[in-house]
N, C-alpha and C positions, 0 to 999 in steps of 0.2 A: 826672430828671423831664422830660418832654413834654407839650408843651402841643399842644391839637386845633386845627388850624388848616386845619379842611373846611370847605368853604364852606355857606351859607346852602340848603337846598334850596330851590328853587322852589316854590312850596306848590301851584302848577297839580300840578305833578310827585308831590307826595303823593297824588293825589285821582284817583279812576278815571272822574270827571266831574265839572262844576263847574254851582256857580245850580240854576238850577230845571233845568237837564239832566239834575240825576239825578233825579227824581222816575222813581215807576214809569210804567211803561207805562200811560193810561189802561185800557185792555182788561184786563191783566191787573192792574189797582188794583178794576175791577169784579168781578172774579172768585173775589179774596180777600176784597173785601167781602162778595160773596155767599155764598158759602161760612164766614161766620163766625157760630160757635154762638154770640155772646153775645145775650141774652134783646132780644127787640122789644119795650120796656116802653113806655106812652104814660104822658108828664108834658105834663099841658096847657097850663104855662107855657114849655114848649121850644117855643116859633117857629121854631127853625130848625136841622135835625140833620142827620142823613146822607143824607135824602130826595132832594135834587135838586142833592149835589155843590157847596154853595154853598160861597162863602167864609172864612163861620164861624158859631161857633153860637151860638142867641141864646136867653137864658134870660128871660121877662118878672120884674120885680120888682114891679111895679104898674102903672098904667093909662098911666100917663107915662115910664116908665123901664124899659130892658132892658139887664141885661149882656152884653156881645155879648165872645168868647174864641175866642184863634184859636192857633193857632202851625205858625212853617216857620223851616227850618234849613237849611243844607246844606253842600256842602265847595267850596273857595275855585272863583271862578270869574276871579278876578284873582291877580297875585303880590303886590302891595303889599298888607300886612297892615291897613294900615289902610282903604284902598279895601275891602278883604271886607270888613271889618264893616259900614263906612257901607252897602253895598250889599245885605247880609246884615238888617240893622237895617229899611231900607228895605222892600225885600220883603216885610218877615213885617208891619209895619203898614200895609202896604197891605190886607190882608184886612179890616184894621178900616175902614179908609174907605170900601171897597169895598162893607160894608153901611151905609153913610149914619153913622156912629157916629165919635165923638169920643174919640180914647183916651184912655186914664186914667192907666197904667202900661203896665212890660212887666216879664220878668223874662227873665235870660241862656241862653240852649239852649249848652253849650258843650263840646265834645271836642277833646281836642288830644294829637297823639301829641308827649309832655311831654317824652321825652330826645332829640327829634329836633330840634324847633324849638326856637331859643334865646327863654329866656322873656320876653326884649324885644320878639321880636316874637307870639307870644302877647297881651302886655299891649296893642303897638298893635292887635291884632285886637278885642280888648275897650275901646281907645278910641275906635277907630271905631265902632260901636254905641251908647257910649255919648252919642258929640256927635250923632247923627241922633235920640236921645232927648231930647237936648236941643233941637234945633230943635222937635220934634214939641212940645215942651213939656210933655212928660212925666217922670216919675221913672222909672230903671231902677233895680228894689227892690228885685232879688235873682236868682237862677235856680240852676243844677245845673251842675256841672262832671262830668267824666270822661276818664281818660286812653281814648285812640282812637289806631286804625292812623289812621285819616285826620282831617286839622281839619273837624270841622264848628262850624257856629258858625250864632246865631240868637236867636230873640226868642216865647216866647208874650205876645201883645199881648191887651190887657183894657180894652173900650171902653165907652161910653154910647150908646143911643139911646131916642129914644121912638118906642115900637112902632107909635104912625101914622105913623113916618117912614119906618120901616125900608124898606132897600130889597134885595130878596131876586133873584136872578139867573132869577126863574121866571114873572115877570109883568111880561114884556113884552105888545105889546097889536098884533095888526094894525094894519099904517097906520104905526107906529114908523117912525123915522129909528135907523139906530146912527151914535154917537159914538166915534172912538178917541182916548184922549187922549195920547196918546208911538207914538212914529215903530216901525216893527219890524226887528228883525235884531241883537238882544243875544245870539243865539244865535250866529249866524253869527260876530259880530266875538269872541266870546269864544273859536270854536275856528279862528279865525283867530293868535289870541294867542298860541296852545297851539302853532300852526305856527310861531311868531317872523314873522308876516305882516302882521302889525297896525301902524301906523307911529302915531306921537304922537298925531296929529290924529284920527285914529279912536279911540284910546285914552281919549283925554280925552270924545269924543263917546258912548264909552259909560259911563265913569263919570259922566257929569253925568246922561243919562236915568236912570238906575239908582238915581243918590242923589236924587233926584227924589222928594219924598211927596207921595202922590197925595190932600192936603190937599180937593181941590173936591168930593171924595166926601161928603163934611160939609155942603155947603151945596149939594150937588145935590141931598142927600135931601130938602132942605125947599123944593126948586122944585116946583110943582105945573104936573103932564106930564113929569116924570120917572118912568118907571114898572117901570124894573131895574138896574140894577148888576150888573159883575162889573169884576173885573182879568184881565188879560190876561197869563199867566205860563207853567209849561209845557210844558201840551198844546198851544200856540200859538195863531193867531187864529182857527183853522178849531174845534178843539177848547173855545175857550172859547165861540165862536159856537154850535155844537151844543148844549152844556149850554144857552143861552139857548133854543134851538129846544126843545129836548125838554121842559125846564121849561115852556114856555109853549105847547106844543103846536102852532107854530107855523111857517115856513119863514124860513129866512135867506138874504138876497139880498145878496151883496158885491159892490160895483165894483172890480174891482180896480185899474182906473186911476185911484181914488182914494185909493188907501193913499200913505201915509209911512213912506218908510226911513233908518236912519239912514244918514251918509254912507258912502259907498265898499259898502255893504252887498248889492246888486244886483249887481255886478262880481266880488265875492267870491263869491255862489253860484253865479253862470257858469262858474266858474272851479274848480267843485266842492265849497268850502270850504262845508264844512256840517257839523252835529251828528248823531251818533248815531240821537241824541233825537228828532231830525227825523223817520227813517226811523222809528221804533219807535211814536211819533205816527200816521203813514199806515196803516200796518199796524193801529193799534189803530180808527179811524174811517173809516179811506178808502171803505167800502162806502155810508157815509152820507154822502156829499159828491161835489157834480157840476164838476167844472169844465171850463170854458170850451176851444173845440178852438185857440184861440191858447196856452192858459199848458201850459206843459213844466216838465221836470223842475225847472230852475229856479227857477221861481216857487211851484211845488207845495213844495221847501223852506221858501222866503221863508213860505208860507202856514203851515208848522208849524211851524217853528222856534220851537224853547222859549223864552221873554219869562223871563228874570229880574227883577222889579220893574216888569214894565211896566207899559201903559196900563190907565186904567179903558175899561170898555168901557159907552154910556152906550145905553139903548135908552126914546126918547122922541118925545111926540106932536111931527111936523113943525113946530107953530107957536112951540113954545120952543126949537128948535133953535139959535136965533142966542141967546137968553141962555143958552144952555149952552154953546157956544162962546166968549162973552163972557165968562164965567164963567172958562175953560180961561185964555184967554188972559189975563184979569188975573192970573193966579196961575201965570204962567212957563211954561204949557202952549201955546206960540206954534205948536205943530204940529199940533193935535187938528183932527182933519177929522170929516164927515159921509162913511162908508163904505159907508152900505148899509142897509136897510130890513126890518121883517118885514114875513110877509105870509102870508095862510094858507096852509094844505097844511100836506104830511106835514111831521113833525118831520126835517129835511135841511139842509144848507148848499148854497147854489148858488155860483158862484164867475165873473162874466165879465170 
């Protein structure tokens, strides 16, 4: 008799991209959109459906109350099993807070290639998920399993709001200030990792943004001059910026030398260390975004790099700007800046 004594794969090493890196290409996610036969039916209690790419979809139940449902999944973007799920868990309700709305439940998205991974770490994959439910102060009620070539792992999340709150990524308003609330470069430092490039200190600095719930989404919806919401995840910040522009038909003006990165994350993409996702991002928007004759390849990275769980991205009148910042900051968001402003014209990003 012999006993198996291979080691543990690396779960990076299972997955042919990790986080919100694998999502499709925007350009070619429009493309199959558009191209799909299924019926354009109008339900006049759907508030929010596939029209303007929001976060998630919002059913009215009555004058006061909307079920708002979302779900995201994907394959590990860390090796520790329990870090993916917190991170994985994280992510998928952030689309809930994202539209102003209070979760309710969630239930498990879950694949796992079963004789590969031993199923202890499987299980801490599914406990991590389920203590980020627990913080959220939710129930995790149930979900779908499936054996997969790759782990994927996730949450459709199931929230509340009341439909004068809701905050939809398409009504922003000239004159807007944007809000980001977490620093950017989860892309970067995550295919940093995948290089063995990543040292502790960066490590830890992207799991904490990551498990990070984007809780202030809740109580930004019920500030008055707050007038959009989105998260920032990954088509990156140029990409989520856009869907703000087009949705509100409006121009997006970025400073760039007011963004936040996380650490080491600037030196890393000097240094070439960058995603895929990046390049496949430019490629899908780049015709619609201008930027500045100082920022280089570099930067133009940093600007697309895929956000796994990241920031809400907040677009509000100037004069609440500092209680929405206040806001950020009572609630562990120590890094959320004032980035950048709409303002008319064409539906574009500008970038200086």
């Amino acid at each position: 008799m012999t006993t198996d004594t291979s080691p543990t794969p690396r779960l990076t090493s299972l997955s042919h991209g990790g986080g919100c890196g694998c999502k499709i290409a925007p350009g070619v996610l429009a493309e199959l959109i558009g191209k799909s036969a299924l019926p354009k039916q109008f339900f006049p209690d759907l508030l929010v459906g596939t029209e303007t790419a929001d976060d998630a979809a919002v059913y009215r139940i009555n004058a006061e109350q909307a079920i708002v449902a979302t779900t995201d999944f994907f394959m590990p973007i860390v090796d520790d099993p329990y870090d993916f799920g917190r991170i994985a868990a994280t992510n998928a309700l952030s689309d809930i807070y994202a539209m102003g709305a209070q979760p309710l439940m969630a239930l498990a998205i879950v694949g796992m290639p079963i004789n590969v991974l031993p199923h202890d770490t499987i299980a801490r994959i599914l406990e991590g998920g389920e203590s980020v439910c627990r913080d959220a102060g939710i129930p995790l009620a149930g979900g779908h399993s499936i054996d997969s070539v790759e782990p994927i792992y996730g949450l459709v999340g199931i929230g509340l709001v009341n439909p004068a709150q809701m905050k939809r990524n398409a009504d922003a308003r000239a004159g807007d200030v944007l809000i980001l609330g977490k620093p950017l470069g989860v892309g970067i430092l995550s295919a940093a990792l995948k290089k063995n490039l990543l040292d502790e200190a960066g490590y830890r600095a992207m799991v904490a943004a990551t498990t990070l719930l984007n809780r202030p989404g809740t109580a930004l919806a019920q500030l008055e001059g707050v007038h959009a919401l989105t998260d920032v995840t990954g088509f990156g910040l140029l990409g989520h910026s856009l869907e703000l522009a087009r949705g509100a038909g409006l121009s997006v003006h970025i400073d760039s030398a007011r963004l936040r990165f996380l650490p080491g994350v600037q030196d890393l993409a000097g240094q070439g260390v960058i995603t895929g996702a990046s390049g496949r991002n430019w490629a899908s928007y780049g015709e619609h975004i201008t930027l500045g004759s100082g920022l280089g390849d570099a930067q133009r990275a940093l600007l697309t790099d895929p956000q796994t769980s990241g920031g809400l991205l907040v677009s509000c009148a100037p004069e609440v700007a500092d209680q929405v910042l206040a806001l950020f900051a009572a609630q562990g968001f120590g890094e959320a800046a004032i980035i950048g402003r709409m303002q008319a014209g064409p539906a574009r990003v500008q970038v200086d």
